[in-house]
N, C-alpha and C positions, 0 to 999 in steps of 0.2 A: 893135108894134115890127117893124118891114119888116128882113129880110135883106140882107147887105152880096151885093156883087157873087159874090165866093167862094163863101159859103154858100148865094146863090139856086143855084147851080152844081151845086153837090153833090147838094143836095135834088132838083134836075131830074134830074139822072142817075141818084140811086137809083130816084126813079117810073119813069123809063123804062124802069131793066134788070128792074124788077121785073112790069110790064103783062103780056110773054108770058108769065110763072109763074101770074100770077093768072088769063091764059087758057086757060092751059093744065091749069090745078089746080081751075078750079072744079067744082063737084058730087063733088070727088073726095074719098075719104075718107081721114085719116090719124092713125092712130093714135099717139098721143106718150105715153112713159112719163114721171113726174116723178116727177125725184128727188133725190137727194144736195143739194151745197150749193142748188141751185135754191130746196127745198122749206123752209129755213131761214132762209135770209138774207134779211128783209125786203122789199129794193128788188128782190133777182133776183125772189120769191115772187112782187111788183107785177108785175112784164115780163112775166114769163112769160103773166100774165090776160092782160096789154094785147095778147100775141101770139096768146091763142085766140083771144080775142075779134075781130081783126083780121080773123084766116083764114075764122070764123066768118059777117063780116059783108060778106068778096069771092067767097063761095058755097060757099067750102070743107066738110067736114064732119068738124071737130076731135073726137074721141076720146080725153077724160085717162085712162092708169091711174096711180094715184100707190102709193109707196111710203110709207117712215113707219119706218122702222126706229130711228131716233134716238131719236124720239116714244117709242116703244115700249120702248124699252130705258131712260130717265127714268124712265115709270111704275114699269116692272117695278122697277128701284135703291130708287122710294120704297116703295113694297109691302114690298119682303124680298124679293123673288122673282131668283133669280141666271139671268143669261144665259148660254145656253152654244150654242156654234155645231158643225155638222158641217157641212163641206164649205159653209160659208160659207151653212148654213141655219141659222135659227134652232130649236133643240130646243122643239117646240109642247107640252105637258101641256095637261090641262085646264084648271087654274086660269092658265094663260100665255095659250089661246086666247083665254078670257075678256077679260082683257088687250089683245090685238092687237086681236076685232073690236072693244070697245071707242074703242079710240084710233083706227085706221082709217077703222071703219065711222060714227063721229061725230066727236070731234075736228078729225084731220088731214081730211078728206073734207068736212066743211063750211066749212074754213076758208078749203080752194081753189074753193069757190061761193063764199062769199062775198066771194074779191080776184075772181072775175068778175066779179059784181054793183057791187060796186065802180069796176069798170072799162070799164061801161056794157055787158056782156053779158045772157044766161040763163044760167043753169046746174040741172043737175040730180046730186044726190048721191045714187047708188047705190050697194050691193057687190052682190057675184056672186051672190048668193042673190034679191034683187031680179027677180021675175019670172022667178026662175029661167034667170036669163042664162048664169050658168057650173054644171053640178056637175062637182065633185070627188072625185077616189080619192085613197087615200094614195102619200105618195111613199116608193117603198122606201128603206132605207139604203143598196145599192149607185147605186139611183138619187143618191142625194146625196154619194157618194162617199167613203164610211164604211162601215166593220158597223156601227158600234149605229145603233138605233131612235132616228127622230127626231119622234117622237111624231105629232101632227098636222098636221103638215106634208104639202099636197098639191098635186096635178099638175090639170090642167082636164081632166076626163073627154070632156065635151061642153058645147056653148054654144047658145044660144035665142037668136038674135039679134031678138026681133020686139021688145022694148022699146026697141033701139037704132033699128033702123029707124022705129020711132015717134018718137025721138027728131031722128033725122037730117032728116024731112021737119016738124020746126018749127024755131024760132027756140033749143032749147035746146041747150046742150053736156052730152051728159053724162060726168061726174066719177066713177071706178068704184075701190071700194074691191076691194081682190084678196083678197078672203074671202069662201068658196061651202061649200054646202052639201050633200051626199050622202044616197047611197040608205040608208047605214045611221043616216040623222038626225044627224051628227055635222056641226061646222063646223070647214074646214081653213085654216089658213091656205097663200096660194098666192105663191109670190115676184113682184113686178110684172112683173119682166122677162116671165119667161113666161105671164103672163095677157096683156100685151098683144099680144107675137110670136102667142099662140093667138087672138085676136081679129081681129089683122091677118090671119092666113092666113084664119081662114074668112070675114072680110068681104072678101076682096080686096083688099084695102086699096091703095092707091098708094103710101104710104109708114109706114113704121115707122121711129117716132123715138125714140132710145134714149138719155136724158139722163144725163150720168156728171158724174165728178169729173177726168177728165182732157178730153187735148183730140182724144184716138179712139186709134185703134189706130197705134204708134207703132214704126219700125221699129228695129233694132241700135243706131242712131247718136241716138236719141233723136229723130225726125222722123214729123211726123201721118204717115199713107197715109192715101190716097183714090184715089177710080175703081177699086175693087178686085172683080173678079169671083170667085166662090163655090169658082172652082180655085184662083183666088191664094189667098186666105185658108188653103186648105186646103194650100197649100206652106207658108203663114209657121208653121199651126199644128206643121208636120212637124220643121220648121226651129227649131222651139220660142222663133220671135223673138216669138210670141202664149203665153203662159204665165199661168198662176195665175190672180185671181181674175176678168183679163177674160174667159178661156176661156167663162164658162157665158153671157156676155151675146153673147160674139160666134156661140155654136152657137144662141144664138136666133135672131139676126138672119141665121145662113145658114138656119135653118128656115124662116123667114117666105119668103125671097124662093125656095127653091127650093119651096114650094108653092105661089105665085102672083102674094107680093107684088113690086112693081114694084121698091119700091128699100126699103133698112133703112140710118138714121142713126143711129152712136154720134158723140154732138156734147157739147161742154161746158159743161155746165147751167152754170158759174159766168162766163159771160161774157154781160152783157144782151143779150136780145132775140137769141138763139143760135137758138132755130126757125125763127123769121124770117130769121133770115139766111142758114140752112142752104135752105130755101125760094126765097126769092123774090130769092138772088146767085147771078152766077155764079161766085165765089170759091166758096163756102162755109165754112162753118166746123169742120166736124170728117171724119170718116168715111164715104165713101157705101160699099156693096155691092150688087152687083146680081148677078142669074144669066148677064148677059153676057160675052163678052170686053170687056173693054173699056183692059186694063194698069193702068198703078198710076201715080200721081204722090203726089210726096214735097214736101210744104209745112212752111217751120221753123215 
């Protein structure tokens, strides 16, 4: 079926605005968190593949961590097992951890190999224990922003990149479940956000992509920002127009890029094909931050 006049149009201009990204992006590494409705919703869960797989195969070197908290909290309901949150972590026991690497480290983590494979990629399903890529400390409760004890819940102590570097110089993606393992043999479970902000800073990353349920960081009047540099953020957070439960994704994304990384994207997983398009338009779609000046522009 050939394209009417319009739509050959279109098509022509996305390849073309897209050529310098893809020249400019290849070999480069970028790590993307997935999550919220993305990792749910059938057709997004599809795009999302179709979008590593892309980057994948224009020389890119895509980096999944995914989340799973839905997943996880299902199980736990059929079990008996009650959920309970501090500071928007989940309270880990033992029989809970159980639980999490569970669902994580098989379920939800081969099921995003397998929309790759699907979608005419490789993929590789690891967690952070996997060649010992991540270990883990606990994370204190003032860390999580509570007194009580939030049981096994942890931070990335340190990272062994050499199974990802093995990874990046073949044909696979690898898919990383956020549950690592420590010096005192215990398994913590670690929040995606910050396994991947900690991955991106120590690989360098070019970009960290932060997949949500909104559509980024949004000012007074209900409006995305973007172009935002590491001082603005830090006026809106003063400004308290950054509040509640985006604060711990957006102190990741200032983490990442005031250690190295180039640029940090909170984009919204619930619009198809949003990496890509955060990627390879010059619109984009949700939230950039960078350690630059660069000001701020407000899109409805």
């Amino acid at each position: 079926m050939s394209l009417n006049r319009n739509d050959a149009e279109q098509f022509a201009r996305v390849l073309t605005e897209s050529l310098p990204y893809i020249q400019r992006f290849t070999s480069k590494t970028m790590v993307i968190k997935f999550g919220g409705n993305a990792m749910t919703d059938p057709e997004l869960h599809e795009s999302f593949a179709r979008d590593v797989v892309l980057m994948k195969l224009v020389g890119m070197n895509p980096i999944v961590v995914h989340g799973g908290g839905p997943q996880i909290g299902k199980l736990l309901d059929r079990l008996g097992i009650e959920s309970r949150f501090v500071g928007g972590m989940r309270v880990t026991d033992e029989e809970t951890v159980d639980v999490v690497e569970m669902v994580l480290g098989a379920s939800v983590n081969k099921e995003i190999v397998d929309s790759i494979h699907r979608n005419g990629g490789r993929a590789v399903g690891i967690t952070g224990k996997d060649g010992e890529l991540l270990r883990a400390k606990a994370l204190s409760a003032n860390d999580a922003g509570g007194a009580e004890d939030i049981g096994l819940v942890g931070k990335v102590e340190s990272v062994d990149t050499d199974i990802l570097t093995m990874l990046a110089n073949s044909d696979y993606i690898p898919v990383i479940a956020p549950v690592a393992g420590s010096v005192d043999g215990r398994t913590y479970n670690i929040n995606a956000d910050l396994v991947a902000g900690k991955l991106a800073e120590v690989l360098k990353a070019e970009k960290l992509m932060l997949l949500t349920n909104v559509t980024g960081l949004m000012d007074a009047e209900g409006k995305t920002l973007t172009g935002l540099s590491t001082r603005r953020v830090d006026e809106l957070i003063e400004q308290s127009v950054i509040t509640g439960g985006m604060l711990p994704k957006v102190r990741c994304a200032m983490d990442a890029v005031r250690a190295g990384v180039t640029s940090a994207h909170i984009i919204d997983g619930r619009v198809p094909h949003s990496t890509l398009l955060e990627i390879f338009s010059d619109e984009g779609i949700g939230t950039l931050i960078t350690n630059q000046s660069m000001g701020n522009v407000s899109i409805s």
